[in-house]
C-alpha positions as CSV (number, residue, x, y, z in Angstrom):
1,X,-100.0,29.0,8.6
2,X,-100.8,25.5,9.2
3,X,-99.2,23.6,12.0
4,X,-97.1,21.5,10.1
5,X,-95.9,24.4,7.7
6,X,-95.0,26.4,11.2
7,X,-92.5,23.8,12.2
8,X,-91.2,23.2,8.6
9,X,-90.4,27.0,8.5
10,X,-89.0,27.1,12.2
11,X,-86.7,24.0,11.3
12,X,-85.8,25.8,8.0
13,X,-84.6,28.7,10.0
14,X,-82.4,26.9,12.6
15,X,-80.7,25.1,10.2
16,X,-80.6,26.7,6.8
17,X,-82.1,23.5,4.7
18,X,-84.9,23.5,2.7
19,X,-87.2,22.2,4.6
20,X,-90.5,21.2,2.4
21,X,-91.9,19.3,5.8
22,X,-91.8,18.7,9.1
23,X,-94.0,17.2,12.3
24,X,-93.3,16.7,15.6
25,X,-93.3,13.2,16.6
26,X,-92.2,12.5,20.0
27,X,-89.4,14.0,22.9
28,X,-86.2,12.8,24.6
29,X,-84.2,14.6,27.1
30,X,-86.0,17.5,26.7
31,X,-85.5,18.4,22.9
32,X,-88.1,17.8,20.2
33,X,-87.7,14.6,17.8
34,X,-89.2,15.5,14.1
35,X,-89.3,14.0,10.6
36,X,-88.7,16.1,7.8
37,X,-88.9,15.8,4.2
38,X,-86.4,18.3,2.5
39,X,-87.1,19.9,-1.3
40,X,-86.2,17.0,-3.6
41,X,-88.0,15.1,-1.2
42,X,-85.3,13.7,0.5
43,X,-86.2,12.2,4.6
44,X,-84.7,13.3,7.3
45,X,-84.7,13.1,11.3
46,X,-84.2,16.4,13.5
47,X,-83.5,16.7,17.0
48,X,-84.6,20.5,17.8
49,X,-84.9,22.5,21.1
50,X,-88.4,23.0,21.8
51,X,-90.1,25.6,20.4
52,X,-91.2,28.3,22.0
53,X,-94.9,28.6,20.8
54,X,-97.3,26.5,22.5
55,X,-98.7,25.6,18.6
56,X,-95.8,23.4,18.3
57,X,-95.2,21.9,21.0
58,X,-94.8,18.5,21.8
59,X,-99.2,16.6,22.1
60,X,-100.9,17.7,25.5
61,X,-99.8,15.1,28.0
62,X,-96.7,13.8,27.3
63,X,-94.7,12.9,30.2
64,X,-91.7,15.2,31.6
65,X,-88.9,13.5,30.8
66,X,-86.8,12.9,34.1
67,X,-83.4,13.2,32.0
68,X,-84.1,16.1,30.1
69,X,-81.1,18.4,28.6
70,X,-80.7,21.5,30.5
71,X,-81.3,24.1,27.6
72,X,-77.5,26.0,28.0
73,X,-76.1,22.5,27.0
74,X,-78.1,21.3,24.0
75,X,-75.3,23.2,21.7
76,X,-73.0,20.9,23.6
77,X,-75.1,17.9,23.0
78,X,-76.1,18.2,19.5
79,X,-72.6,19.1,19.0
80,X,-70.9,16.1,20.5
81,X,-73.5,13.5,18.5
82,X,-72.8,15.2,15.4
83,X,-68.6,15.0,15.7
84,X,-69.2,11.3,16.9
85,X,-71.0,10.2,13.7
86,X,-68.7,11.7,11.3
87,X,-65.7,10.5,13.3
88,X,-67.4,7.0,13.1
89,X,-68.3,7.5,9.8
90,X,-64.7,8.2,8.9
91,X,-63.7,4.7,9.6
92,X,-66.4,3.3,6.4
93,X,-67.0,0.5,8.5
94,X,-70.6,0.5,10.1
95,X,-72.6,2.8,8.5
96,X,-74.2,5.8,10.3
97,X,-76.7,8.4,9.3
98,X,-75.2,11.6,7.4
99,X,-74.9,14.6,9.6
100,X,-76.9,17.2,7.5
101,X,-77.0,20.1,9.5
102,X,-76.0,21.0,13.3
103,X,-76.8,24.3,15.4
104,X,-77.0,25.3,19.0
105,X,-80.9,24.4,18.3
106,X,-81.0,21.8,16.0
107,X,-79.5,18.7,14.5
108,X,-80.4,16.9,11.5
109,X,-79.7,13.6,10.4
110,X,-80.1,11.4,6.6
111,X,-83.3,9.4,7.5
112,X,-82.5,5.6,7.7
113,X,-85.2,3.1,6.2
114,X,-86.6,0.8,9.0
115,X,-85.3,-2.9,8.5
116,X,-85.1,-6.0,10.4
117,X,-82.5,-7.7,12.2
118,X,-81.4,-11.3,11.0
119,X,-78.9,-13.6,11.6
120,X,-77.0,-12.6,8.4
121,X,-77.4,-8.9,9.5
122,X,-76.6,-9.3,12.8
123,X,-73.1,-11.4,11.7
124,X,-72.0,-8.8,9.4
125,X,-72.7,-6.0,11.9
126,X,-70.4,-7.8,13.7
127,X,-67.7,-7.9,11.3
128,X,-68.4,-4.2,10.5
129,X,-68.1,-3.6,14.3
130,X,-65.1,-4.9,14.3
131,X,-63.5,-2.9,11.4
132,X,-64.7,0.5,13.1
133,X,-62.9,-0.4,16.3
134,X,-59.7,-1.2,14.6
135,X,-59.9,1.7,13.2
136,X,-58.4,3.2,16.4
137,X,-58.2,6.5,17.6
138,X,-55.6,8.7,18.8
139,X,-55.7,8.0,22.5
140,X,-58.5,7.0,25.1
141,X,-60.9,9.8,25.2
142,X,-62.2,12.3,22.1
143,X,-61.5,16.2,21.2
144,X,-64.3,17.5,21.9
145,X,-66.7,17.7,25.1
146,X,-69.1,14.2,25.1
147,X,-72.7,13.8,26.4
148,X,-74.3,10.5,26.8
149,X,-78.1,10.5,26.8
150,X,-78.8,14.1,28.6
151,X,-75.5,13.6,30.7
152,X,-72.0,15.1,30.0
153,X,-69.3,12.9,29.7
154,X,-65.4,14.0,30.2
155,X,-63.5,13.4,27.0
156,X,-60.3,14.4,28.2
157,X,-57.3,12.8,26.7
158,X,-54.5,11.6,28.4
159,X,-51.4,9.5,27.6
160,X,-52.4,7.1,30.4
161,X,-53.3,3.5,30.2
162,X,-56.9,2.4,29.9
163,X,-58.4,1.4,33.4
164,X,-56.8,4.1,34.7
165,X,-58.7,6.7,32.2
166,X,-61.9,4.7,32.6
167,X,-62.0,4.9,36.4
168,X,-60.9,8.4,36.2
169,X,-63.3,9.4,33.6
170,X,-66.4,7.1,33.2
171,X,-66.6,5.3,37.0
172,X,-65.7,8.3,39.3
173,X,-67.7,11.1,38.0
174,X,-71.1,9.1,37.9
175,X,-70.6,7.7,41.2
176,X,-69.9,10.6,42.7
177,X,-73.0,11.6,40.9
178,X,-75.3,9.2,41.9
179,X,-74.4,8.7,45.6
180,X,-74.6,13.2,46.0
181,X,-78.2,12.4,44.6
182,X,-78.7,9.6,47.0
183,X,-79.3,6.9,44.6
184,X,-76.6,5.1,45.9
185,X,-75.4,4.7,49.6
186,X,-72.1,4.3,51.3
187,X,-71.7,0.5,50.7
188,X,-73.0,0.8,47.4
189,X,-70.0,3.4,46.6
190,X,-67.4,0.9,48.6
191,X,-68.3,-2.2,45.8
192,X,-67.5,0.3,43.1
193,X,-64.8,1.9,45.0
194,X,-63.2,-1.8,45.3
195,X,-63.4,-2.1,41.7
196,X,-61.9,1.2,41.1
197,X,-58.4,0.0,43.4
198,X,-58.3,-3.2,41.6
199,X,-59.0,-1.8,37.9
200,X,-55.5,-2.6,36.8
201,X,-55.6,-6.3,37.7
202,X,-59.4,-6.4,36.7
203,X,-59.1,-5.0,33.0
204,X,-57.2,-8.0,31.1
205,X,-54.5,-7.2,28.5
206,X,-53.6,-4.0,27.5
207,X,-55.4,-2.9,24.2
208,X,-54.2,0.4,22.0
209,X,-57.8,2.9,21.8
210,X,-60.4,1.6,19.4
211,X,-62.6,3.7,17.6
212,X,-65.7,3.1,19.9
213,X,-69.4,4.2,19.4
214,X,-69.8,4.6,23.8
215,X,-73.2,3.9,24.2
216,X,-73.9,1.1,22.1
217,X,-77.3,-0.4,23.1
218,X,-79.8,-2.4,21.1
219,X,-81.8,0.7,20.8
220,X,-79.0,2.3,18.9
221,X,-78.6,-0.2,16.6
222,X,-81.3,0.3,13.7
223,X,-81.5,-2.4,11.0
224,X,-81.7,-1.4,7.2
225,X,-80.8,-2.3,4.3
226,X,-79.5,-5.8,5.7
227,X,-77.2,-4.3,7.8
228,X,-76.7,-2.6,11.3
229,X,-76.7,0.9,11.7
230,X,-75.6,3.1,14.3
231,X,-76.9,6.2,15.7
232,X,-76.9,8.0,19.1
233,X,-73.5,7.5,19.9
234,X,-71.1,8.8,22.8
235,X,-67.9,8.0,20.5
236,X,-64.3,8.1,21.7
237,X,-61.7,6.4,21.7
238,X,-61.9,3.6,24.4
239,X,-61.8,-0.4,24.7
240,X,-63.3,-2.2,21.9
241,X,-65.1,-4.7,24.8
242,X,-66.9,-1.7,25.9
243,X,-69.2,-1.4,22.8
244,X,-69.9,-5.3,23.0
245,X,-70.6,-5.1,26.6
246,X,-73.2,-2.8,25.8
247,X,-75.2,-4.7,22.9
248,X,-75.2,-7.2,26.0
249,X,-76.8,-5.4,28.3
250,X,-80.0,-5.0,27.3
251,X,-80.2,-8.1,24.7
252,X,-79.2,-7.3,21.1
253,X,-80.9,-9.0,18.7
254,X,-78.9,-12.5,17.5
255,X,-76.0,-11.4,19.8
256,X,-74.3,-14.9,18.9
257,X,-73.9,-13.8,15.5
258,X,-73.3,-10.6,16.2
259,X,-70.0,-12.0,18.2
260,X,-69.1,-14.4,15.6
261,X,-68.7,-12.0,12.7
262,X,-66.9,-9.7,15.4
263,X,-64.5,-13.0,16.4
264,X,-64.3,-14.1,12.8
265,X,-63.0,-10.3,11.9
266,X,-60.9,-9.6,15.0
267,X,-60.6,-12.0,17.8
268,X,-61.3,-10.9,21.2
269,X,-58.8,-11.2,24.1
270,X,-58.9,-14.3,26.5
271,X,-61.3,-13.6,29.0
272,X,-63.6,-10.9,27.5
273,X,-66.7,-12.3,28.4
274,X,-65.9,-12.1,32.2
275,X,-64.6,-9.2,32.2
276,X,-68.3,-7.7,30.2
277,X,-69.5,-7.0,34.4
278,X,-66.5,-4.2,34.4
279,X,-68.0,-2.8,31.3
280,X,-71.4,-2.5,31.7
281,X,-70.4,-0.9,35.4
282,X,-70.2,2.8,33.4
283,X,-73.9,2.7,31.9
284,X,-75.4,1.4,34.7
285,X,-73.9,4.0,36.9
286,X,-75.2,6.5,34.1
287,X,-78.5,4.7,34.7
288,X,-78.9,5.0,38.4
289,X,-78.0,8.9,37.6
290,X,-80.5,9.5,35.2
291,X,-83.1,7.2,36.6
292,X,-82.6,6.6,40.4
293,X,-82.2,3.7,43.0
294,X,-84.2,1.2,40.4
295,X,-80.5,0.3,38.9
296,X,-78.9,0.2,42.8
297,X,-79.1,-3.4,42.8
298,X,-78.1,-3.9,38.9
299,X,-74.9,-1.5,40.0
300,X,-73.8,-3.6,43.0
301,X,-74.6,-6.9,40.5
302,X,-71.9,-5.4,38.2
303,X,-69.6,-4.5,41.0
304,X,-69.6,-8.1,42.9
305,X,-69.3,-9.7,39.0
306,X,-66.4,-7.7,38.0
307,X,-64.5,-8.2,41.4
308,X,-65.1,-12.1,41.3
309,X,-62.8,-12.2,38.2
């Protein structure tokens, strides 16, 4: 059996399609990433644990990933991206892929053409963006168990307001993390700790939970079809200003227009954009876990920015 008709019939197996297809092209987190093209010759995208014969593995030479998924929890990862796309996709606002199959070993995904971002995109993303957050969700939080990137993330739901829920369940557990590790030190965890007691005053007007995709970076917006897609996403419900503190971090492409069609739709509060420094605190803590003392002086940035409010 040829290699590529070996990993067509081991994707076949863990997820019951009918797989015509399939190669290996690249790893994240420890699972494979594989494009598949299904009888009918429909594309897909599969994330897969790694197989266990060397003949398809991932090429000779490819670097360990340091964030790799412990193999007990990809079940719990897979699982967690799949709920979050079809809970996004519920809201028909911004599209998303179509969850085709999930399993403890794999999940596949509809195949999304490769586009490019424009202007025009990029404002109608915004005012899709906007939709899915109002949208809205039934409390800060999701029902099931959340992972972002190779990292569990507590879902738990509580009745509570939001800065309380996002220092309980996004800022404490990953600084807690990071400083055990050593990434961070004692003063490092003070700045964060400051903003932790001052979270209620920091935070801005209460909000009701917005359907939020949780880890919404550049790289998880894909542009096709004249529009902006998402994928990847740590969704729950949360505070709309989280997902466009994101798309800032690492520079979306034609942010300004992004924000306009997002204003245009559903006007931000007063004060959003100093407020973005208490956002991005969460994935750059997330960062510094996954990735070490390189983002120390990025989280202590966000820190002092968020406290000067």
């Amino acid at each position: 059996m040829s290699r590529s008709a070996a990993v067509a019939d081991r994707l076949a197996r863990l997820t019951g399609l009918p797989v015509r297809e399939a190669r290996v092209v690249g790893a994240q987190h420890g699972y494979q990433h594989l494009m598949m093209t299904l009888s009918g010759g429909r594309r897909a995208f599969a994330k897969a644990v790694p197989a266990s014969d060397p003949g398809d593995a991932p090429a000779p030479g490819m670097v360990p990933d340091p964030a790799a998924v412990p193999s007990a929890e990809f079940a719990a990862a897979f699982a967690a991206e799949a709920n979050g796309l079809r809970w996004l996709a519920e809201a028909s606002a911004v599209p998303v892929p179509e969850v085709l199959a999930v399993s403890p070993e794999a999940l596949v995904i509809s195949m999304i053409p490769a586009g490019r971002a424009t202007p025009e995109a990029a404002f109608g993303f915004g005012t899709d963006l906007a939709r899915l957050h109002a949208a809205g969700a039934a409390g800060f939080g999701a029902p099931w168990p959340g992972f972002i990137a190779s990292l569990p993330l507590d879902n738990t739901q509580d009745a509570g307001e939001w800065p309380q829920w996002y220092a309980r369940r996004r800022l404490l557990p990953f600084l807690s993390r990071a400083v055990d590790a050593g990434t961070l030190r004692a003063d490092d965890a003070r700045l964060v700790e400051a903003v932790i007691d001052r979270i209620g005053s920091l935070a801005g007007p209460a909000e009701p939970p917005s359907r939020i995709h949780g880890d919404c970076w550049a790289g998880n917006v894909l542009w096709s079809r004249g529009r902006g897609w998402l994928i990847d996403p740590a969704a729950h419900g949360g505070h709309r200003e989280t997902d466009l503190a994101m798309l800032a971090l690492f520079g979306a492409p034609h942010l300004d227009r992004i924000l306009a069609g997002y204003n245009d739709t559903v006007p931000l509060a007063a004060g959003w954009r100093s407020r973005i420094p208490l956002h991005q605190l969460h994935p750059l803590l997330v960062h510094a876990c996954l990735f070490g003392a390189s983002y120390r002086e990025e989280v202590r940035s966000a820190a002092r920015a968020a406290l000067a409010i």
